[in-house]
C-alpha positions in Angstrom: 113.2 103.4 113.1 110.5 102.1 111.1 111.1 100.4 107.9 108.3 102.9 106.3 110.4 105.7 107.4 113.8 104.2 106.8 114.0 105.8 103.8 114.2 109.1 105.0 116.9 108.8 106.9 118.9 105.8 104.5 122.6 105.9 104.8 122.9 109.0 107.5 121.0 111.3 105.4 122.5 111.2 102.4 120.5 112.0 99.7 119.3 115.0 101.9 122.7 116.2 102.3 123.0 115.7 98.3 120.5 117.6 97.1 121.4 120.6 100.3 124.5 120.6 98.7 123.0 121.1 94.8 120.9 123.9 96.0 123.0 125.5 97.6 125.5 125.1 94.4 122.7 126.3 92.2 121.7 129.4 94.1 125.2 130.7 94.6 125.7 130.8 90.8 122.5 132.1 90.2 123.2 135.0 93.0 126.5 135.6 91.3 125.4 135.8 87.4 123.8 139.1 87.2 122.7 139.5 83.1 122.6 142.8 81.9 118.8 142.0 80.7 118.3 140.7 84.4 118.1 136.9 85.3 115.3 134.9 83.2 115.4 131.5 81.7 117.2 132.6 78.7 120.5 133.3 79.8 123.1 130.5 80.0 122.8 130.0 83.9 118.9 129.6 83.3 119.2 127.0 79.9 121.7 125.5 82.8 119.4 125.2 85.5 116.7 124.1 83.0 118.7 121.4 81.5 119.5 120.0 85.2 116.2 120.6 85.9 114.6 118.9 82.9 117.5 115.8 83.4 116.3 115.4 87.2 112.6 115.1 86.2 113.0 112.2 83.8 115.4 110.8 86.3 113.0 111.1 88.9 110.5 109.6 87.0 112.3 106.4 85.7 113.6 106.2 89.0 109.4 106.1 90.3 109.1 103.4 87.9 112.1 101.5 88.1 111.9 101.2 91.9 108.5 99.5 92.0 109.7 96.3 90.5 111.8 95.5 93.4 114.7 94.0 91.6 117.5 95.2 94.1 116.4 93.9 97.1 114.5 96.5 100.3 118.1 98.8 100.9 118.3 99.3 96.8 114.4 100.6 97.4 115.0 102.5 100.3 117.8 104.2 99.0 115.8 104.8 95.3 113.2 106.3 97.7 115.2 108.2 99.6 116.9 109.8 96.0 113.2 110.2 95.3 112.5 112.2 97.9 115.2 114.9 98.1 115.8 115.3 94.2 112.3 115.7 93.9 112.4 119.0 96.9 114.9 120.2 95.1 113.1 120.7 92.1 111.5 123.8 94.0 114.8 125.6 94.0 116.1 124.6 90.3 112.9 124.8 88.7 112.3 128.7 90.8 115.9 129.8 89.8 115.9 128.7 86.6 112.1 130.8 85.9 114.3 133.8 87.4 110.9 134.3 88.8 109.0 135.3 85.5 105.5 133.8 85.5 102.9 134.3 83.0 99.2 133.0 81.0 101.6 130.5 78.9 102.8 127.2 78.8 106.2 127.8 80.6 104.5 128.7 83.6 102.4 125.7 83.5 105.2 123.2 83.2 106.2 125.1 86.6 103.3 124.6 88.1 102.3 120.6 86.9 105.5 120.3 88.7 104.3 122.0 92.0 101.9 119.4 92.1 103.8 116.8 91.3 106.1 117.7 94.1 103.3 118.3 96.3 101.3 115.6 95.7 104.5 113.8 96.2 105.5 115.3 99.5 101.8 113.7 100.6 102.9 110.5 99.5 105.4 110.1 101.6 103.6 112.0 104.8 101.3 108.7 104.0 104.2 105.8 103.6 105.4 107.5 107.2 102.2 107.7 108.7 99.6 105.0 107.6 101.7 101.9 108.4 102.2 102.5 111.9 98.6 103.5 112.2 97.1 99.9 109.8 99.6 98.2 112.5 97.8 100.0 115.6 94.2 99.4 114.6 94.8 95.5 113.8 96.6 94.9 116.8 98.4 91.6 115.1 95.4 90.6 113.3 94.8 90.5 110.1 91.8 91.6 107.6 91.3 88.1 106.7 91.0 86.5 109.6 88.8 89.1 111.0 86.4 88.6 107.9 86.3 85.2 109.2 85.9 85.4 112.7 82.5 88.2 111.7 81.7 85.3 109.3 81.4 82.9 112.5 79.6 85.8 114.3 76.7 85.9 112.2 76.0 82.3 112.2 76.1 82.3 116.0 73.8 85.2 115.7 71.2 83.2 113.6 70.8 80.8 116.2 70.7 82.7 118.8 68.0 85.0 117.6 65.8 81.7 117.6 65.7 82.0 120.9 64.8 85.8 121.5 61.8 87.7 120.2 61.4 88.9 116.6 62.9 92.2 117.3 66.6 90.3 118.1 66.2 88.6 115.3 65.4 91.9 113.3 69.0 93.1 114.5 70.1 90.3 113.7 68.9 90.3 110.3 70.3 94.3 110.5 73.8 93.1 110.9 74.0 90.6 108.1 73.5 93.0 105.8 76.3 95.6 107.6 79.3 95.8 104.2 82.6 97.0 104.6 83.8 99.6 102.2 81.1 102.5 99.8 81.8 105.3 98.2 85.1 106.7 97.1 84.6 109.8 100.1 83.1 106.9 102.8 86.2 104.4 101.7 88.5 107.6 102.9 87.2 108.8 105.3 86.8 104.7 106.9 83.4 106.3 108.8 81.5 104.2 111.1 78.4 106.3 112.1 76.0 104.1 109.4 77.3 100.5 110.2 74.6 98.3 110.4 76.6 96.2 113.0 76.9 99.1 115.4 72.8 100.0 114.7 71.9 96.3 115.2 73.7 96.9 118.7 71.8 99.9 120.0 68.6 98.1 119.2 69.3 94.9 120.9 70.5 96.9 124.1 67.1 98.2 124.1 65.2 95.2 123.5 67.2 93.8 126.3 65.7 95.9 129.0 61.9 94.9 128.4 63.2 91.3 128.9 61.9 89.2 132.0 62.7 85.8 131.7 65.8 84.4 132.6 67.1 82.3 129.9 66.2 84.9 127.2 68.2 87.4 129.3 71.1 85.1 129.1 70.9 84.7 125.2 70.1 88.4 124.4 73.6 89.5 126.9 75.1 86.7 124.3 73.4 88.3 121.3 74.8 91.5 122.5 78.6 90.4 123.6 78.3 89.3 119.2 76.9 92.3 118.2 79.2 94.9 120.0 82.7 91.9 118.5 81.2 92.0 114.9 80.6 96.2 115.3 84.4 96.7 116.5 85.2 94.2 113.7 83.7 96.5 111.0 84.8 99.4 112.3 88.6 98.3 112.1 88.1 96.7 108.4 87.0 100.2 107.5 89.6 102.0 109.1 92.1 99.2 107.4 90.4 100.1 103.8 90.5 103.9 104.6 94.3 103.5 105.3 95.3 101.8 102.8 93.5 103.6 100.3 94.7 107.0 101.9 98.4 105.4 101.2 97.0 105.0 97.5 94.7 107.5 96.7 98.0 110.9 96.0 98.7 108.4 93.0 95.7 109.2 91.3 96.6 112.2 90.8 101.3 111.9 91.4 101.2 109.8 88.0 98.9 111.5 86.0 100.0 114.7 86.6 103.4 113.4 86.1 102.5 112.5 82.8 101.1 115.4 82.1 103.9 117.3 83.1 106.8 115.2 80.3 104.2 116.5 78.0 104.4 120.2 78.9 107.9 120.0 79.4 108.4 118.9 75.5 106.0 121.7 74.2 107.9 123.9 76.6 111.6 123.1 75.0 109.9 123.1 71.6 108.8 126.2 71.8 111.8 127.7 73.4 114.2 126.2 70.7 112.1 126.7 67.1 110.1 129.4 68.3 112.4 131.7 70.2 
């Protein structure tokens, strides 16, 4: 088992079997109060479920804070994590129950829903903690980013001088690779795309100035040319898929902590107004 998916699993499941256990409790009390008025959030059972809900969402979110220093050690993380994780699904239920399924144009409803997207944007977060390291580990194959910056950094001075050896069109693709950059855009960072590396383009034209070549000892140096040229393309075609992991592991935060935010302040108007103005 992974450390990246650890968590999941920490101690025999047992923030999952927690948080089964809560839901369960919640729904059989909700299932046996029946209201004259009909289940809503304003009956006893739903200020209940509303107060444990509220509780576990400032939990939760100390909790995301608190376990990013790192102060207990990698178990204390895992097993903050693993709380996260389960607490957080069982928002769903709490938060449904305690609506009693009443939605509306108002600011109740939008507390419910901030916290949908919390959750959700959540649930990605950890699909990417699972997924992404295993993946970074795959394409690196033991390597890392900053030896590989430095072994394409050797490449192109070996392809200087060897493009003073070959006609000016080698020395165009050498030129053409140079220039190739790692990274873009926030959508070409993501989606760690290939098709308009310079490297790889520099490639494809030295293969076909290779073929009108006659003479022996440029045929030599433009097979060496190419052996650099197709190293440095693979190089920047792992860097990228490094950057668009890593920022694929990042990138649900953007919108996890400002939402999250946005949510404590939706939840106060929401208790305001259900205190004073009810």
């Amino acid at each position: 088992m992974s450390a990246h998916s650890s968590f999941l699993v920490y101690e025999r499941f047992r923030w999952f079997k927690r948080s089964a256990w809560l839901c369960l409790l919640v729904i059989v009390i909700y299932s046996a109060y029946a209201p004259v008025g009909g289940r809503n959030g304003g009956t006893w059972v739903g200020y209940g479920l509303g107060g444990l809900g509220l509780a576990l969402i400032l939990w939760l979110t100390w909790l995301g804070v608190k376990k990013r220093g790192f102060s207990t050690g990698a178990k204390g993380v895992k097993g903050w994590t693993s709380a996260h994780v389960y607490l957080g699904i069982s928002l769903v239920v709490i938060a449904t129950l305690h609506t009693g399924f009443e939605f509306g144009w108002n600011v109740h409803t939008l507390a419910y829903a901030l916290m949908m997207l919390v959750i959700l944007s959540g649930a990605f977060g950890v699909f990417a903690y699972v997924r992404y390291p295993r993946l970074m580990s795959q394409n690196m194959s033991g390597q890392s980013a900053e030896g590989l910056r430095r072994e394409s950094a050797e490449i192109d001075i070996r392809l200087q001088r060897l493009a003073q050896r070959l006609p000016d069109a080698f020395a165009a693709a050498a030129r053409e690779a140079l220039e190739a950059r790692i990274g873009g855009g926030f959508f070409q960072l993501l989606s760690g795309s290939s098709r308009r590396c310079a490297a790889a383009s520099a490639l494809g034209k030295a293969r076909a100035e290779a073929e009108r070549i006659t003479d022996p000892e440029q045929q030599n140096a433009a097979t060496e040319m190419i052996a650099a040229l197709s190293r440095k393309a693979e190089i920047s075609a792992r860097l990228r898929r490094d950057l668009s992991f890593k920022a694929m592991m990042d990138v649900w935060l953007w919108i996890h902590v400002p939402v999250t935010i946005g949510l404590i302040a939706t939840l106060i108007a929401h208790v305001l107004i259900v205190f004073f103005y009810w």
